[in-house]
MIGU-235499 format. One line per field, with one value per residue (C-alpha): residue in one letter; residue number from 0; x, y negated, z. Coordinates in Angstrom, 1 decimal, padded with zeros to 4 digits. Layout:
BEGIN
aa = c(a; ...) $
i = c(NUM; ...) $
x = c(X; ...) $
y = c(Y; ...) $
z = c(Z; ...) $
END
This chain:
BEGIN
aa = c(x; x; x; x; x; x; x; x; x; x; x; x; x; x; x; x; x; x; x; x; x; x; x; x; x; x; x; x; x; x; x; x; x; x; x; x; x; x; x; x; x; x; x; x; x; x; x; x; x; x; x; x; x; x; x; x; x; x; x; x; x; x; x; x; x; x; x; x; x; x; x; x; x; x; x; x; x; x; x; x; x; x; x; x; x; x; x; x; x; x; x; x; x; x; x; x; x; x; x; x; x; x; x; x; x; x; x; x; x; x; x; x; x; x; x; x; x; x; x; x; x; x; x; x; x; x; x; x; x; x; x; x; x; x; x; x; x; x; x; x; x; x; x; x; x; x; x; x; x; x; x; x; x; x; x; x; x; x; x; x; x; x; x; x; x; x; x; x; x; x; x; x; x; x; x; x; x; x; x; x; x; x; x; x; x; x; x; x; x; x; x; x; x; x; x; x; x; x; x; x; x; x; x; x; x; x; x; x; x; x; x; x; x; x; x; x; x; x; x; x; x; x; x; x; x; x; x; x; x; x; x; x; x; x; x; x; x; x; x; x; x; x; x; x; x; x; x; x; x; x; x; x; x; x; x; x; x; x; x; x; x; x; x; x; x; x; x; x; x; x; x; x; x; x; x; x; x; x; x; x; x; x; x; x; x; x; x; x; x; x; x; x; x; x; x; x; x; x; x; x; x; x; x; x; x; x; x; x; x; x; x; x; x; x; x; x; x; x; x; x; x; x; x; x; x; x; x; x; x; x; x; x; x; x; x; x; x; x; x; x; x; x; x; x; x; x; x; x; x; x; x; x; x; x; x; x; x; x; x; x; x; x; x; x; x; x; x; x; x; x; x; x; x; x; x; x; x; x; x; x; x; x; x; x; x; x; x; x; x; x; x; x; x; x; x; x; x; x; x; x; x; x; x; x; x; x; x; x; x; x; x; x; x; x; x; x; x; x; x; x; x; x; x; x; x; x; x; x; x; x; x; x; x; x; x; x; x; x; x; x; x; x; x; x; x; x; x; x; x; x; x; x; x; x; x; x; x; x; x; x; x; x) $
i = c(0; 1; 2; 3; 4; 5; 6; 7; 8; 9; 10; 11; 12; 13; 14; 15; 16; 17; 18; 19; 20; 21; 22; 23; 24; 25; 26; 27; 28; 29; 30; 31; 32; 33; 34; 35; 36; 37; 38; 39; 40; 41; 42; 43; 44; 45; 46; 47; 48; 49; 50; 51; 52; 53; 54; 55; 56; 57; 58; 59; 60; 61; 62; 63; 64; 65; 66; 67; 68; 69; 70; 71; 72; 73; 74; 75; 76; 77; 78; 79; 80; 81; 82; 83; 84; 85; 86; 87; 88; 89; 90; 91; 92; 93; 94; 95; 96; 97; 98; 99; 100; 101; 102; 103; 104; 105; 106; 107; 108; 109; 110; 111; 112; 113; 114; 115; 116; 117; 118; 119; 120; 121; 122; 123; 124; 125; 126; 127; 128; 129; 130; 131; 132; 133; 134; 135; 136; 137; 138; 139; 140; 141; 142; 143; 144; 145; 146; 147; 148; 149; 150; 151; 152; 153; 154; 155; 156; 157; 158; 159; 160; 161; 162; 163; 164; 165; 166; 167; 168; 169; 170; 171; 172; 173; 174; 175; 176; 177; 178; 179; 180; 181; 182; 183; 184; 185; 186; 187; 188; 189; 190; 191; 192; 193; 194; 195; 196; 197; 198; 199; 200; 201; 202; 203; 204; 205; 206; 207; 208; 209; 210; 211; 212; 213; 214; 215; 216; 217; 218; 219; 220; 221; 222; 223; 224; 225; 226; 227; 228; 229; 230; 231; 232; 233; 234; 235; 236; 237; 238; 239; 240; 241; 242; 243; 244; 245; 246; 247; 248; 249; 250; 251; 252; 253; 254; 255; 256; 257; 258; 259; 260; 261; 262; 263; 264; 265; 266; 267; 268; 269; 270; 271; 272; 273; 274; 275; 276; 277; 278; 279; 280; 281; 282; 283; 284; 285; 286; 287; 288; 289; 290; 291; 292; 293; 294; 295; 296; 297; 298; 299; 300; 301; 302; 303; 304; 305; 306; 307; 308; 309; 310; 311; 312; 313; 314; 315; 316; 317; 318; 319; 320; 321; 322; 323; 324; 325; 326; 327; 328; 329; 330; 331; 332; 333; 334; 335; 336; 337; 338; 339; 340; 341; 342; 343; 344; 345; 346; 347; 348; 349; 350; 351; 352; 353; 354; 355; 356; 357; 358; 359; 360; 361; 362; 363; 364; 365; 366; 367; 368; 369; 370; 371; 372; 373; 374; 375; 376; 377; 378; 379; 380; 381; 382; 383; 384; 385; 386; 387; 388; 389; 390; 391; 392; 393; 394; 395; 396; 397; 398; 399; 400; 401; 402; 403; 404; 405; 406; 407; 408; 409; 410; 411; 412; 413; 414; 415; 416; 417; 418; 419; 420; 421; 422; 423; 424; 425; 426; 427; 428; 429; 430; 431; 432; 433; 434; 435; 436; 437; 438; 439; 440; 441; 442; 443; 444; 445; 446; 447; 448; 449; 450; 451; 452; 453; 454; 455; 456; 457; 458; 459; 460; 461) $
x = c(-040.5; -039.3; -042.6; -046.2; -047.6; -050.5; -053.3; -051.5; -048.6; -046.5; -044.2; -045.7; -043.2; -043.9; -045.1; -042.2; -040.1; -042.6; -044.9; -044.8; -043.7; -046.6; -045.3; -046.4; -046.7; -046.1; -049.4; -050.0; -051.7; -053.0; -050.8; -047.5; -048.1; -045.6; -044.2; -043.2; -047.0; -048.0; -046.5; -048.7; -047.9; -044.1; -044.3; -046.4; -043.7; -041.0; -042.8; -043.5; -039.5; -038.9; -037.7; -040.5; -039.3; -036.1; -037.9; -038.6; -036.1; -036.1; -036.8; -035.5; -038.3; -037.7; -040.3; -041.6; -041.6; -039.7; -036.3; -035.5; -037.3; -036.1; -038.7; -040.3; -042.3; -044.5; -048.5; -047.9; -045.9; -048.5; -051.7; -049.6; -049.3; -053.1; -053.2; -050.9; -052.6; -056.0; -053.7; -052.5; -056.2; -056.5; -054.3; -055.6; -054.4; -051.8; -049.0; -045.5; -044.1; -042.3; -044.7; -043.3; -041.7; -043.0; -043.5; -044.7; -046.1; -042.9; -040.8; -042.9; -042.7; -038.9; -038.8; -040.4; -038.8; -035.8; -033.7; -033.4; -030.6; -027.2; -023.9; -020.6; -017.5; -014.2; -012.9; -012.6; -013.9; -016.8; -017.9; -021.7; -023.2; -026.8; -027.2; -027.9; -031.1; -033.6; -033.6; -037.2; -037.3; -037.7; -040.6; -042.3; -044.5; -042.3; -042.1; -041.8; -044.2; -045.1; -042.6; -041.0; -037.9; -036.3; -032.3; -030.8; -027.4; -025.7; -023.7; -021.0; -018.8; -022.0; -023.9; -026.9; -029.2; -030.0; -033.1; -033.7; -035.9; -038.6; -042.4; -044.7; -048.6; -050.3; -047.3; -046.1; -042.0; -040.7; -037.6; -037.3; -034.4; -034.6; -032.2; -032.3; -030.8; -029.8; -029.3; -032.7; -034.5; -035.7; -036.6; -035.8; -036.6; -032.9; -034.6; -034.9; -032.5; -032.3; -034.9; -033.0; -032.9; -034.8; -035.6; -037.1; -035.0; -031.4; -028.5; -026.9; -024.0; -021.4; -018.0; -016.3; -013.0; -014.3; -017.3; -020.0; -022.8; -022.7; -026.1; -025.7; -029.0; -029.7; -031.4; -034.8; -036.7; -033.9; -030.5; -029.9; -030.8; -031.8; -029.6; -027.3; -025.4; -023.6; -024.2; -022.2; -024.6; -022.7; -024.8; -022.4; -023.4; -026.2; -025.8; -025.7; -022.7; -023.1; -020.0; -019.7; -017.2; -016.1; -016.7; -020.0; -021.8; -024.5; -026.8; -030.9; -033.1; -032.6; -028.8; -027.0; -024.0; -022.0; -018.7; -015.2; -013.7; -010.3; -009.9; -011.9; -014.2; -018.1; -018.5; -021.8; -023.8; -027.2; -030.0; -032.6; -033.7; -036.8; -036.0; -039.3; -041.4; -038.4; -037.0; -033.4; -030.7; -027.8; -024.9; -021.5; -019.5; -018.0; -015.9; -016.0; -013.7; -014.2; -011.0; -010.4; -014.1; -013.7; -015.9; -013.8; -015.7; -014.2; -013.7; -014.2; -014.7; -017.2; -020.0; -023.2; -026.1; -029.8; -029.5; -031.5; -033.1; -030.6; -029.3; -025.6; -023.4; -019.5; -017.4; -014.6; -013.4; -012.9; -012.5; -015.6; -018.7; -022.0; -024.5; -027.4; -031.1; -030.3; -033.6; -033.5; -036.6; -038.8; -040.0; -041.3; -037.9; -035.5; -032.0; -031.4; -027.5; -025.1; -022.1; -018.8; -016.9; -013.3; -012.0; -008.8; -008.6; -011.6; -012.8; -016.6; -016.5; -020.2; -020.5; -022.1; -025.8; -026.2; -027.6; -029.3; -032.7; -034.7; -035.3; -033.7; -035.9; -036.7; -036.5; -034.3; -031.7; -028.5; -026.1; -022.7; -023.2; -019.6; -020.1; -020.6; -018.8; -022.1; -024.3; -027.7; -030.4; -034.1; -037.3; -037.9; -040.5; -039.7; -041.9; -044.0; -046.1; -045.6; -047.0; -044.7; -045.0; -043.6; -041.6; -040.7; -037.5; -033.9; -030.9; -027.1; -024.3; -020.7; -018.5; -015.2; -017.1; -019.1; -022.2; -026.0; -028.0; -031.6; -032.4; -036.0; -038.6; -039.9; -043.5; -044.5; -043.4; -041.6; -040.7; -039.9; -037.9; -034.7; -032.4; -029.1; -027.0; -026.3; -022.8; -022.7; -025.9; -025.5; -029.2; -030.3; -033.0; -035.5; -038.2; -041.3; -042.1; -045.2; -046.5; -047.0; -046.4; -050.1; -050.9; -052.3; -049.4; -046.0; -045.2; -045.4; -043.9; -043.3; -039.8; -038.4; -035.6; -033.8; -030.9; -028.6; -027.6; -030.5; -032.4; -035.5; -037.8; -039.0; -041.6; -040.6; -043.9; -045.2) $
y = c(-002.8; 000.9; 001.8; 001.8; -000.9; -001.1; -003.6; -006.2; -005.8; -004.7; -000.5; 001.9; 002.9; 006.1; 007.2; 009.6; 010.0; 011.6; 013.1; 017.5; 018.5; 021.5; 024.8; 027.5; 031.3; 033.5; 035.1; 038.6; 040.8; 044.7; 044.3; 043.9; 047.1; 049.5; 052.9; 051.8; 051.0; 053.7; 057.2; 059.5; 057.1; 057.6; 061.3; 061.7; 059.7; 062.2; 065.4; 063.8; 064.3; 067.0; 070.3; 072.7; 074.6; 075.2; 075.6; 079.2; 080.2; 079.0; 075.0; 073.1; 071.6; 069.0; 070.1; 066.8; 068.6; 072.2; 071.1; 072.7; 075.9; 077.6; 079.3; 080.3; 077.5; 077.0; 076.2; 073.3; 071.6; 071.8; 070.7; 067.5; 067.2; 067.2; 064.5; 062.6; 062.6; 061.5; 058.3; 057.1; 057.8; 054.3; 052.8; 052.4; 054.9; 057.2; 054.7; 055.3; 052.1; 050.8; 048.4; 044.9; 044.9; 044.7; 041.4; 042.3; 039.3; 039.6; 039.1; 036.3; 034.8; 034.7; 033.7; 030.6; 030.0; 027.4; 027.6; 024.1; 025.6; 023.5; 024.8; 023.1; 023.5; 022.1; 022.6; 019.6; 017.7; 020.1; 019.4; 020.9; 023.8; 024.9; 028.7; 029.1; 028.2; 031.6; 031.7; 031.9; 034.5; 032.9; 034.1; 033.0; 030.5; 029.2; 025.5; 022.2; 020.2; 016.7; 014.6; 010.9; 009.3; 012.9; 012.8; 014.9; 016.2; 018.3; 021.1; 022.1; 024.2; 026.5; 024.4; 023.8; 021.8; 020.4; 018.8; 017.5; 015.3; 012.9; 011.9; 014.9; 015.5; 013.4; 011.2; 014.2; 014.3; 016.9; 019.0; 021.7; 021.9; 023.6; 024.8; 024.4; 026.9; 025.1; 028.6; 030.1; 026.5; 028.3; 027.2; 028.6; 027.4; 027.6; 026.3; 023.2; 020.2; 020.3; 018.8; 016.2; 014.4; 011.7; 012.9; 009.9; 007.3; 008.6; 009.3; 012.1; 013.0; 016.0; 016.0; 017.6; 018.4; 019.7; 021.3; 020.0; 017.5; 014.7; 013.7; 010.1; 009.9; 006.1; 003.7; 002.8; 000.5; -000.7; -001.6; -001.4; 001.6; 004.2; 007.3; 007.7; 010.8; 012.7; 016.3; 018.3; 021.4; 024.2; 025.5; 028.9; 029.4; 027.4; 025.7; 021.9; 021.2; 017.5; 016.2; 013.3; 011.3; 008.1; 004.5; 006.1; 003.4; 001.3; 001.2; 001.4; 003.1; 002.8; 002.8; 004.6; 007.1; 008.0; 010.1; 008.4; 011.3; 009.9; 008.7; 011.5; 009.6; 009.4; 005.7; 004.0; 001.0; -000.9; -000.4; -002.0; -001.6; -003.7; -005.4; -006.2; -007.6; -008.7; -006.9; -006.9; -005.9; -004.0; -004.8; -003.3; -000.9; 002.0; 005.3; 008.4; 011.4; 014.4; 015.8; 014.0; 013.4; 009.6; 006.5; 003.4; 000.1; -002.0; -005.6; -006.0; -009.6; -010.5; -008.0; -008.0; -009.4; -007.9; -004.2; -001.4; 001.4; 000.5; 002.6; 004.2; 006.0; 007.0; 006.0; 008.4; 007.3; 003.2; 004.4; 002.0; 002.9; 001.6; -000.5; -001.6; -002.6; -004.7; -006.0; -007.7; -008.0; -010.1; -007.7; -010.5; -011.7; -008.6; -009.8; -008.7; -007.7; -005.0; -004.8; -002.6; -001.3; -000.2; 001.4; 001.2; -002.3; -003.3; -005.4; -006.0; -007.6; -008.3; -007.0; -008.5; -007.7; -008.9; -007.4; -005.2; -004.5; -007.9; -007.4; -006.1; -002.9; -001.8; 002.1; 002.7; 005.7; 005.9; 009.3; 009.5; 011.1; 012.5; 013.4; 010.1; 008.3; 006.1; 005.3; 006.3; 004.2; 005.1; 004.1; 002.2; -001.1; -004.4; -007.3; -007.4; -011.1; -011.8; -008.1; -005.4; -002.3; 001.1; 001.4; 003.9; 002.4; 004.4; 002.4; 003.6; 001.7; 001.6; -000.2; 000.4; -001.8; -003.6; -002.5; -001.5; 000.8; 001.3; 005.0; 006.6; 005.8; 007.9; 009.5; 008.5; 005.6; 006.8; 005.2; 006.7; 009.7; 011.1; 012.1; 014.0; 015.1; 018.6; 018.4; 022.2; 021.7; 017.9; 017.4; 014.7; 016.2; 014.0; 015.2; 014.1; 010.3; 008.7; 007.0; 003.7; 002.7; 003.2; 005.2; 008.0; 007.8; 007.4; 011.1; 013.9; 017.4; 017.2; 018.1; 016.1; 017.2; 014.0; 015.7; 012.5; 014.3; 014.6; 011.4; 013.3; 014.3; 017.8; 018.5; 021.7; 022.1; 022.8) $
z = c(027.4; 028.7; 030.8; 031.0; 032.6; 035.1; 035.4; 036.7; 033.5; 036.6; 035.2; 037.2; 040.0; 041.0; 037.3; 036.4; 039.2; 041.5; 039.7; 039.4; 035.9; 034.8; 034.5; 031.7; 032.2; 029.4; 027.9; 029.0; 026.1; 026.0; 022.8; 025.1; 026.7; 026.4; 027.8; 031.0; 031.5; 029.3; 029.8; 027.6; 024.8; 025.1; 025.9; 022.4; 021.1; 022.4; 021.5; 017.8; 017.7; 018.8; 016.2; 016.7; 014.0; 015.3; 019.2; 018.9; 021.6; 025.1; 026.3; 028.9; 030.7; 033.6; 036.2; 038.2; 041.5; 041.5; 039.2; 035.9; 035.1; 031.7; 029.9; 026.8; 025.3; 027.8; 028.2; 030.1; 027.6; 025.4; 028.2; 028.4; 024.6; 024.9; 027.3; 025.6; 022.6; 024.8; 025.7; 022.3; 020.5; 022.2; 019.5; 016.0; 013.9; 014.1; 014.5; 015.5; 015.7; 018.8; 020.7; 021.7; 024.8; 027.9; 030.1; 033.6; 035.8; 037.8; 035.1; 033.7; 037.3; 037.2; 033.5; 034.8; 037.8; 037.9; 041.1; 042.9; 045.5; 045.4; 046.4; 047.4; 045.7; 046.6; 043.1; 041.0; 039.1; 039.6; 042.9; 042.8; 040.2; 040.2; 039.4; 035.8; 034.5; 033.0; 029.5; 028.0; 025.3; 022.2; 020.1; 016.7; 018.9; 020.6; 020.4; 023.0; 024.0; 023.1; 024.7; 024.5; 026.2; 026.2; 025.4; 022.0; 021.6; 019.3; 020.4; 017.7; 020.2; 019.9; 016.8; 018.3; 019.2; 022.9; 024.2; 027.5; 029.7; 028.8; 029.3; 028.3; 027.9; 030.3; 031.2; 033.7; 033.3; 031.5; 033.4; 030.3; 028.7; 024.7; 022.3; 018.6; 016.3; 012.9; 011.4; 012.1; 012.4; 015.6; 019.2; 022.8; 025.9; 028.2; 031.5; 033.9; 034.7; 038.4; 040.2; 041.4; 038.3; 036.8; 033.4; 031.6; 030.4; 031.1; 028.4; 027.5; 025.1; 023.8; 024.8; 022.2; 023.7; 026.9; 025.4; 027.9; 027.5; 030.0; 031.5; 033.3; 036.0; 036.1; 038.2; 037.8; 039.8; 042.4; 040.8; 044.4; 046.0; 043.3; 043.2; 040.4; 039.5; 036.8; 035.6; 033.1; 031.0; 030.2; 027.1; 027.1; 030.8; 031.0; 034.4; 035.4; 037.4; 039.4; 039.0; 042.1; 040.8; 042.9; 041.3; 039.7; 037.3; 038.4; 035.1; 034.1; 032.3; 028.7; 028.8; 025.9; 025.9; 022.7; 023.0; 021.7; 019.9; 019.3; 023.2; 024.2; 026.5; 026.7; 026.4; 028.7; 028.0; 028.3; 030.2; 032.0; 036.0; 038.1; 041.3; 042.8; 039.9; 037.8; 035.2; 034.6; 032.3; 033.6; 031.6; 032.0; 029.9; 031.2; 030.3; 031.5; 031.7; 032.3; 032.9; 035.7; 036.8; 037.0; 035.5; 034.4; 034.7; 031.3; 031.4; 027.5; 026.0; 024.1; 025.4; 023.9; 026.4; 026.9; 026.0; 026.9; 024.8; 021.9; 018.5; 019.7; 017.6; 017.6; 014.3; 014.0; 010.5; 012.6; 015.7; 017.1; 018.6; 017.2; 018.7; 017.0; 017.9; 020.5; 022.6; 025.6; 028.3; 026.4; 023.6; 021.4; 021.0; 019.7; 018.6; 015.3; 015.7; 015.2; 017.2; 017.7; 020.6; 020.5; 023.5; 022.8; 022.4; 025.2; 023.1; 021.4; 018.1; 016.8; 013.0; 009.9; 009.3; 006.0; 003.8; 006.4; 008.0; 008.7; 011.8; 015.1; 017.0; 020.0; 020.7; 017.7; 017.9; 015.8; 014.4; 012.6; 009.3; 008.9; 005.4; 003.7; 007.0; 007.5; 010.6; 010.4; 012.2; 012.3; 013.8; 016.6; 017.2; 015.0; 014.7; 011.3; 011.1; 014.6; 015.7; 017.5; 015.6; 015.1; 011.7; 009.5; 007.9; 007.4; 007.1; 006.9; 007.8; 006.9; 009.3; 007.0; 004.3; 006.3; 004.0; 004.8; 002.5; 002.8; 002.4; 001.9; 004.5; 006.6; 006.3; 009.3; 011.3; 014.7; 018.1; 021.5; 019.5; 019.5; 016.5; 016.0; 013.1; 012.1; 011.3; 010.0; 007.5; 007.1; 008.3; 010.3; 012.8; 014.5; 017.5; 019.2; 019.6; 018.7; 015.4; 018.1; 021.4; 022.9; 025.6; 022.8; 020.2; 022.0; 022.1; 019.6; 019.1; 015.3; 013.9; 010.8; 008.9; 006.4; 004.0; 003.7; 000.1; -001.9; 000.2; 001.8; 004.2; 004.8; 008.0; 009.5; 012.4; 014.6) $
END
């Protein structure tokens, strides 16, 4: 599980990390053209306006090389009427209204253009901050790319939507970052993460309290050796600050994050890394705060074994984060259990499961649905008569009653996604993924919307 394989059923090492994520240039249309490029156009404009009528005493005309000259109205106010005229006959019709705005090739070069530069700061806990990323105009087209293994948050400091990282067209990385607006169910593109990043794999969630989203970069292929890092996103700025803190978790790809509300830290768990051709699990759970920039290794009891690319959710109403869809390395063999972590306690306590979904999943995600105090878990890869398959199936959980509730399926099965829950709108939002886990159907760019209140599904594009 958790990347392609090559021939000899070995991941691919150098798949994601190293490979040069594609960058897109804005379109450049005669349409975009306006009176900066055009200056006949806006001097017809300007004489349109102007009261004639009213003009039969003297003008101020601004002379382009001898000053101001004050006259009658003069001839050569009307010659570049003329020419004016001659300019905007190349529109249709005798239109007045103000063209789009223009979008030079420099600008669209710096619109595209993420800065990589790093600078120290003494000041804690933010020890390094890129500049802040462009922002990419957002327009009626605009709209990500397919992606998978990409990392969803919701902001509510600025309710929004976040999206970040993951596997795109052609199993390039993707460094763009996208915003969501719930309000105008409208994208823009914010930037890049910084290029020191891994962007598959890796978890991300909101702190409330300090109004940042926490990006934890994992280890991949050498538990050992592989860098890991924490950023902090600024969505009001929109910078990534690398935090540095010292003890700094040691956990793969797949690992989950979910912020503690009522103890105000992110909680980490899961994930899986390769040393040489083994695959491991990297089990640990740890808290961070951001406060004080500092990661606390937990020694809970009780902690569940073999997790990576799990369902994760925070429980305010119990105070207990959510784990569900627990699979281990062998993907044959996915452990069908739902546990709970309370931080205040440091302790795991595994939760009943019955009635519930039949089996566990693989690739599953998880969101608190504070309206009707119930976990949401969709998606993912199950087993269905001995087959692993992508699966379509919506369950809610309540861990005050210990009850499962099977809500309306999906219309199209969906693994490798992301979801998040809108608290202003009550929607749960769910992007890209794939209808299976082949090389051709692990990723998608399609946007669900499910409305816990009236039980269903609307597809909202692209």
């Amino acid at each position: 599980m958790g990347r392609p394989l090559n021939d000899s059923g070995v991941p691919e090492r150098n798949m994601f990390r190293f490979a040069t994520p594609k960058r897109r240039r804005l379109p450049l249309h005669c349409a975009q053209v306006g009176p900066a490029r055009c200056p006949g156009q806006a001097l017809t404009k300007w004489l349109r306006r102007l009261p004639w009528q009213a003009m039969s005493g003297w003008v101020i005309l601004v002379g382009a090389t001898k000053g101001l000259f004050v006259r009658r109205p003069p001839l050569a106010l009307l010659v570049l009427a003329l020419i004016a005229s001659g300019c905007s006959n190349e529109r249709s019709g005798d239109e007045e209204t103000d063209p789009p705005p223009v979008v030079s090739e420099e600008d669209t070069d710096q619109e595209t253009k993420v800065t990589a530069s790093v600078t120290t700061s003494t000041t804690m806990p933010a020890t390094t901050t890129t500049a802040p990323a462009t922002t990419q105009p957002s327009t009626a087209a605009a709209w990500p790319e397919k992606r998978a293994y990409h990392e969803m948050v919701y902001d509510s400091g600025s309710d929004v939507v976040l999206m970040m990282g993951g596997v795109g067209p052609d199993i390039v990385p993707s460094f763009a970052v996208w915003s969501f607006d719930p309000a105008t169910m409208s994208w823009t593109e914010l930037g890049s993460m910084p290029a020191d990043l891994d962007p598959v794999g890796a978890p991300a969630a909101y702190d409330v309290e300090s109004d940042r989203v926490i990006y934890l970069q994992t280890t991949a292929f050498d538990f050992e050796t592989d860098p890991v890092s924490t950023w902090a996103f600024d969505t009001d700025t929109n910078t990534w600050t690398e935090m540095t803190p010292d003890p700094h978790p040691r956990l793969g790809f797949g690992a989950r994050m979910a912020y503690d509300s009522e103890s105000d830290r992110i909680i980490a768990y899961g994930g899986m890394t390769m040393t040489g051709p083994d695959l491991l699990v990297t089990p640990g759970t740890w808290a961070y705060d951001y406060n004080t920039n500092t990661w606390e290794k937990r020694t809970p009891e009780g902690e569940p074994p073999g997790v990576n690319y799990h369902g994760m959710a925070y429980d305010p109403g119990s105070d207990t984060t959510i784990v569900f869809g627990v699979n281990d390395i062998d993907p044959t063999d996915l452990l069908n259990v739902i546990w709970g972590y309370d931080y205040n306690t440091d302790t795991w306590e595994e939760l009943s499961l019955t009635p519930g979904p039949e089996t566990g999943s693989a690739y599953t995600r998880a969101a608190y649905d504070p309206a009707r105090s119930r976990v949401l878990v969709f998606g993912g890869l199950h087993i269905v008569d001995g087959v692993l398959a992508a699966h379509d199936e919506l369950w809610t959980y309540s861990h005050s009653s210990g009850s499962w509730e099977q809500a309306t399926s999906s219309p199209q099965p969906r693994v490798h996604h992301d979801m998040v829950l809108v608290a202003s709108s009550g929607d749960l939002l769910v992007f890209g993924g794939g209808i299976n886990d082949s090389d051709s159907g692990f990723q998608g760019n399609d946007l669900w919307v499910y409305d816990p209140a009236v039980d269903t599904w609307t597809a909202l594009g692209p």
